[in-house]
N, C-alpha and C positions, 0 to 999 in steps of 0.2 A: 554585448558580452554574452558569450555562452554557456552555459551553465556550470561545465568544468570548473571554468574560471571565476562562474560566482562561489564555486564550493571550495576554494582557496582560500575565499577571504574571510577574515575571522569572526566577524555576526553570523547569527546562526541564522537559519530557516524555518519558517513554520508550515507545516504542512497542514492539511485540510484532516476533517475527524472523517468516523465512520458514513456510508453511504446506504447499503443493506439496512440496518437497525437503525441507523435516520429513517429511511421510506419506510420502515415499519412504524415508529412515533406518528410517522404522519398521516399513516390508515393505508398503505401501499401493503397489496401483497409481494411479498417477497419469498415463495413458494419454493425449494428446488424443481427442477435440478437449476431452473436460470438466476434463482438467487435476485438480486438486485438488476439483473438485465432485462427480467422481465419488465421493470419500467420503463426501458429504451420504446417497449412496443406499444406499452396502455397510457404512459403517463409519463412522456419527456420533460413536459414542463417542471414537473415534480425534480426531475435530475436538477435540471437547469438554476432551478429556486434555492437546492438543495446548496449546490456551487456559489449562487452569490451570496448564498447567508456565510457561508466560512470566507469566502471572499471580503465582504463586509464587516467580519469577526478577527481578523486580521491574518490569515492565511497568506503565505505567498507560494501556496504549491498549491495547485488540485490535481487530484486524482482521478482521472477518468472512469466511466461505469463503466469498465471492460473485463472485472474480472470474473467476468462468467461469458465472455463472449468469443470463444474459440469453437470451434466446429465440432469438437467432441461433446461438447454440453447442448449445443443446440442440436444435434443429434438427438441425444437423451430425449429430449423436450420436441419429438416429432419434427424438428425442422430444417434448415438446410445450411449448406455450405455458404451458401451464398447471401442466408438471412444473415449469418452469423456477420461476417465481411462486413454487413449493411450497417450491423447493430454497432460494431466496432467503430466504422467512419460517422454514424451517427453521435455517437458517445464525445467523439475527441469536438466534431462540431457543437455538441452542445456546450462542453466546457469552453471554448474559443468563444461561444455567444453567451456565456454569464460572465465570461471577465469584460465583455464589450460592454455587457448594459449596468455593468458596475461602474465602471471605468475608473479603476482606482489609480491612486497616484504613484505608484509602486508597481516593476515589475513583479507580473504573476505568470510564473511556471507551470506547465502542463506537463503533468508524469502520465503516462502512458500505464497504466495496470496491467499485470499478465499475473496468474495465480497456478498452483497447482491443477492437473488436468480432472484430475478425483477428489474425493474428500480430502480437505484440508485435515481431520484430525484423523485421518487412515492412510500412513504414509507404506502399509502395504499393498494398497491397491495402487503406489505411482507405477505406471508404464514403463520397461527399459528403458536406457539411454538413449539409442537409436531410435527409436520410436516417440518419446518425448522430445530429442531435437528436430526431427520433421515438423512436430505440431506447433511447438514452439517457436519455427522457425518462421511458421506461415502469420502465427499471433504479433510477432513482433515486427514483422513487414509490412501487415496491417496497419498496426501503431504509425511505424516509421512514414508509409504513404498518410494517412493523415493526416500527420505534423506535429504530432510529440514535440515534448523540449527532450525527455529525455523519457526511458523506458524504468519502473518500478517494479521488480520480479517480487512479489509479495507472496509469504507467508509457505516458503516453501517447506518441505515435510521431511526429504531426502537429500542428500549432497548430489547425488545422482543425478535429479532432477533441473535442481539449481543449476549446475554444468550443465548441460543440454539447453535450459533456458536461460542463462546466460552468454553461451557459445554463442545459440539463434541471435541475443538480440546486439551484442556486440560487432556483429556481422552487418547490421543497419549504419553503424559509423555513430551513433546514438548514443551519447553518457548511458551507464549502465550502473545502479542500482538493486542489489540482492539481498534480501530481509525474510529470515527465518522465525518461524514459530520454536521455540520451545520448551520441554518438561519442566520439572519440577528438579532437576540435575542438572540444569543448563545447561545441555546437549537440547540439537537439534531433538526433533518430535518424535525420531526411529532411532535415538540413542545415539547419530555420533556426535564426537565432540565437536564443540564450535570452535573450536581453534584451527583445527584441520579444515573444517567448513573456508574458515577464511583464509588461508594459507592458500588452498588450493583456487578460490576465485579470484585473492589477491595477483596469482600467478598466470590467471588466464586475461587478467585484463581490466576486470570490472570499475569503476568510479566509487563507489560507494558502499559501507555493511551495514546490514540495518537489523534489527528485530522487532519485530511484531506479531500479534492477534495472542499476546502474552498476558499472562499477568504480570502489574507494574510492580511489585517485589523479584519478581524473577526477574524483568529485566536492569531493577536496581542491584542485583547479587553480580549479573552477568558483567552490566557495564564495569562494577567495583575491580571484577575478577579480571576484567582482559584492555580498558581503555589503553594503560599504559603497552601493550603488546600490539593494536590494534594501528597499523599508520595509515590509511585507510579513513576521508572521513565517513564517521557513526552517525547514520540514522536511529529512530528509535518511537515508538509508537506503541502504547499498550490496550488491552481490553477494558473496558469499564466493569465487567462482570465477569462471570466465569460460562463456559458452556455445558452442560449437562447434557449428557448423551440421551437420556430417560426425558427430561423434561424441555429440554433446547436450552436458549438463553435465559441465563438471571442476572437481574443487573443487582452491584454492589450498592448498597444504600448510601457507605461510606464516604466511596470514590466521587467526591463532590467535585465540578467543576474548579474550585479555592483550592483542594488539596490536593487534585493532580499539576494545577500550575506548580505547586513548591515542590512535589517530587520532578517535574518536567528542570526546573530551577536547578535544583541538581545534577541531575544530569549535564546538563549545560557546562555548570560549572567546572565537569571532568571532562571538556569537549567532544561532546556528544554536537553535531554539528545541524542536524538535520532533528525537530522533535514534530509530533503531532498525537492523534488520535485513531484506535481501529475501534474495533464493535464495541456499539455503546455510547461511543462520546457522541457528541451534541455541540453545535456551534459555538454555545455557551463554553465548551470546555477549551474550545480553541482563544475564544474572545479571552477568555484570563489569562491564558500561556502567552500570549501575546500583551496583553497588558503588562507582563512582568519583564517583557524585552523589549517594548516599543508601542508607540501610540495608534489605535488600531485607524481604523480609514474614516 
């Protein structure tokens, strides 16, 4: 079966939680500009562990540490085109060797990460269109020689962007995947509406709509506002805390592992098809979302 076809059927999916803010719990730096790729170079194992714990927690998606591994980030970070490429095929084989040394009894999914080129919470630094489908195009080729199940466009900032990295990765033959951060208005992160967001990738092609790196009330306002509009299956993945420009991350005290299973619950229940975790969650938070839909591994 290929993944298309598992997202037809009616059980949902559980995707894996955060990867950056895990390696940080677990004493990893996680420095910009390479974010969480910097552990592809100091401390793979740490990926690897990282995958079989949500693996083990009852995950049936992981997410590769790719999303900081595009040539314009390792640029930033002194280094090269071709470290980038490395870091990429090294990523997708680390996640291939934590569902091996798990061996769980369940197929497990590999999604492919690709992210904004620039800050995620500055979607005026994204790049043109033409310039983002070049870079996006080489990120999702990447993926695709690897061996992705399918490509995860996370947490994009612009509609602009998303098309361009979209376009790229649809072009692989690869279920495609598009999940937007945003406001406090449910619009995307630069104000447009997400209707037209998904109107516009529903027309290009893409497999799947997702939101994330959110808070889980906005993307509870969101799913309320557009499921039945929505024919497309819904991803959906929230932050455990909020980010603060002045101080970085702070996690919610509230957002307990128990209380985002019953808001994930819901979701569900408005077929939302695809749930998991971004910054902040923790294996733990995956093990209960999972215990609420099925007996973990």
């Amino acid at each position: 079966m290929n993944f298309t076809l598992r997202l037809r059927e009616k059980s949902p999916l559980i995707l894996d939680g955060a990867m950056g803010t895990e390696l940080d719990r677990r004493g990893i730096s996680i420095k910009l500009p390479l974010w969480s790729a910097g552990a592809l170079l100091k401390n793979p194992e740490i990926v690897k562990h990282i995958h079989m714990d949500y693996i083990r927690a009852g995950a049936d998606i992981i997410t590769t540490d790719t999303f900081r591994t595009n040539s314009r980030t390792f640029l930033k970070a002194g280094l090269s085109k071709k470290d980038a490429f490395s870091a990429t095929i090294k990523a997708v084989s680390i996640a291939k060797s934590a569902v091996e040394s798990v061996k769980p009894d369940r197929k497990i999914w590999i999604a492919g990460s690709i992210s904004p080129l620039e800050d995620c919470y500055q979607p005026k630094l994204s790049p043109d269109y033409d310039t983002a489908l070049i870079e996006h195009r080489e990120n999702a080729m990447w993926l695709a020689e690897a061996g992705v199940d399918f490509i995860l466009i996370e947490t994009m900032n612009t509609l602009h962007e998303a098309l361009a990295a979209s376009k790229a990765s649809i072009e692989t033959k690869l279920p495609v995947i598009t999940s937007f951060i945003l406001n406090n208005n449910l619009n995307i992160f630069n104000g447009t509406e997400l209707f037209i967001a998904y109107s516009e990738l529903n027309n290009l092609g893409i497999q799947g709509f997702s939101i994330n790196c959110t808070q889980h009330s906005i993307i509870s306002q969101a799913i309320d506002k557009y499921h039945h509009k929505i024919t497309l299956p819904i991803a959906a993945y929230a932050n455990a805390g909020i980010y603060d420009k002045e101080f970085g991350w702070k996690d919610d005290p509230a957002f307990t592992p128990g209380s985002y299973a019953d808001i994930v619950s819901s979701w569900i229940s408005k077929g939302v098809k695809i749930v998991g975790g971004c910054c902040g969650t923790t294996p733990e938070h995956i093990k209960k979302i999972s215990s609420k839909t099925k007996s973990p591994v």
